[in-house]
N, C-alpha and C positions, 0 to 999 in steps of 0.2 A: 384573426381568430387566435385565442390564448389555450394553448395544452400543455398540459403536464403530463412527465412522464417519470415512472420510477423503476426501482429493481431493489432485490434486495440477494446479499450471496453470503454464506455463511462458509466456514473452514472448520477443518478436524485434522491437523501435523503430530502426526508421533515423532516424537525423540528422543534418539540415544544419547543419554546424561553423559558428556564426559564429564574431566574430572572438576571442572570449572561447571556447576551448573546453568542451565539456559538461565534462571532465571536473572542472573547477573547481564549475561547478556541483554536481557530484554529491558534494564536501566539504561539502555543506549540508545534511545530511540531513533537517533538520527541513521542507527543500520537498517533499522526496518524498511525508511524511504528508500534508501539504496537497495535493499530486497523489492520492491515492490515497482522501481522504475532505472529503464538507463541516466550513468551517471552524467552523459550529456545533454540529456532532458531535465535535470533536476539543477537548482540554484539556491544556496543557502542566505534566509533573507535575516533571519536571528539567530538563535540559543532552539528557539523548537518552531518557527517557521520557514516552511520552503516556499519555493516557487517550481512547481511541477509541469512540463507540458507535457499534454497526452497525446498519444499519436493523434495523428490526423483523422478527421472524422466523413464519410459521406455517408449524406442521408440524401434515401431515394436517388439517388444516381443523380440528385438535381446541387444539393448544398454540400460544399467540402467547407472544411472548417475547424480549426485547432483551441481546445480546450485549452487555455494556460490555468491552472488552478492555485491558489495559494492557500495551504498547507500547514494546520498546527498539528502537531505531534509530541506528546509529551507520556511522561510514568507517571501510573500510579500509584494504588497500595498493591501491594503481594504482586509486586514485575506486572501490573495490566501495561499496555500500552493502549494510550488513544489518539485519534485520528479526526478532525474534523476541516471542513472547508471553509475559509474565511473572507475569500472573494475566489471571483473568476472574471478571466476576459476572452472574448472570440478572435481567434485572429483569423483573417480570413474574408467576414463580412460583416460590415457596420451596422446594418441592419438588424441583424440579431444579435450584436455586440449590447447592444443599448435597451435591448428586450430580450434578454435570458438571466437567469437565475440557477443556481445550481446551490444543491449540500449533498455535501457527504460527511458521514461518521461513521467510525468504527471504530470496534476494539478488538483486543487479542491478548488473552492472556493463558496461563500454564495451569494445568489442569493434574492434578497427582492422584494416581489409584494404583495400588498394590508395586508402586517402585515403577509404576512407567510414568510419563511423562507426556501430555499430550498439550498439543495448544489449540485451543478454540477459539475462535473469531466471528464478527459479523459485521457486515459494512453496509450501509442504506444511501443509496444514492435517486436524488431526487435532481428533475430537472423541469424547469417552467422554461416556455415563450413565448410570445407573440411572432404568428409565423406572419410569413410576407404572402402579399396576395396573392403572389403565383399559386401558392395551395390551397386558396380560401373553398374552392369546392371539390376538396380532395378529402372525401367521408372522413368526422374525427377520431371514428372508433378503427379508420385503418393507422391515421397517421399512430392513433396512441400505440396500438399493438404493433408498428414497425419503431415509435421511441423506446417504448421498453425492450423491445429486445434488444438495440440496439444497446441501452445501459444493460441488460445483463451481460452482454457480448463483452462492453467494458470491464464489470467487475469479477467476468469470467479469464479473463487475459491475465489480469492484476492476481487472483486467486489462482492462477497455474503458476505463475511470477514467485507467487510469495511459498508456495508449497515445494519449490526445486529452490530456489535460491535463498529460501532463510535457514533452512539447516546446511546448505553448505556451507553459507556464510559462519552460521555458528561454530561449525566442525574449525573451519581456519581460525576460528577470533581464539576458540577454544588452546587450539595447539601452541599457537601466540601466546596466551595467556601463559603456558606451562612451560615456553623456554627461558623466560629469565630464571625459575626455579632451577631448571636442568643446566643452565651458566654459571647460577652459582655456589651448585654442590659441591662441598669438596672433595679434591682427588684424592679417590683412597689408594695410599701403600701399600704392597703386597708384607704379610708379617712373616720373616725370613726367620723370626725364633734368635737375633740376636739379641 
């Protein structure tokens, strides 16, 4: 039996502009994927493709199972960042390794009204398989409502992720940014009137 399942999650991050604005930041796309996952889950495979594993997955207390995703990320016009899926493997069980399919997209970009600063997002995650016949008479309107939640549950994890750890990230890259300036001011003299 073949189902698909999807979810879709969207973002709203306000932030405080240091002096360096976000938008600079968000030409870096490779920070995002470290916002969005641990840095011993992620593996850099080019210039804008990762190699991502998602935690561990069970569905129905029956299939455990590791998402590895492969991951492009690139800018675009006005600091957008996008995100899309370009393969995926199961690790776990061959079974479904060889019968799933996965995408995801997203974007996120800065949003400006009256001097604030806000970034908006939205990520679509879609998933197909052909399940194995231990569930073949396991009704498909339950399986679908326990796969979707289970992708919104993902792109709920990812979306707390990205809302605590991309303006921190920011606030550090920021302060970075500003101490080669503060290195190499010159020291001012006191003027003694000689």
């Amino acid at each position: 039996m073949y189902v698909s399942f999807s979810a879709s999650e969207s973002v709203q991050i306000s932030v405080e502009n240091k002096a360096t604005p976000i938008q600079h930041y968000l030409r870096q796309p490779a920070r995002l994927v470290k916002a969005i996952a641990e840095p011993q889950l992620i593996k850099q495979i080019s210039d804008d493709l990762y190699e991502l594993k998602m935690r561990p997955i069970n569905f129905m207390e029956i299939y455990h199972f590791q998402p590895i995703v492969q991951l492009k990320v690139w800018s675009g016009s006005k600091s957008s960042v996008y995100l899309k899926s370009e393969g995926c493997q199961i690790k776990g069980i061959d079974y479904i390794n060889n019968r799933f399919t996965l995408k995801l997209k997203g974007v996120l970009y800065p949003h400006e009204q009256n001097g604030q600063t806000t970034l908006e997002g939205q990520a679509d995650l879609e998933v197909g398989v052909e399940l194995p016949t231990a569930l073949v008479f396991t009704p498909k309107a339950f399986l679908e409502r326990t796969g979707n939640a289970l992708l919104k549950s993902v792109l709920g994890r990812i979306k707390q992720k990205l809302m605590t750890q991309l303006v921190q990230d920011y606030v550090a890259w920021a302060s970075q940014e500003m101490q080669p300036e503060i290195e190499s001011a010159p020291e001012l003299t006191p003027d003694l009137g000689f």
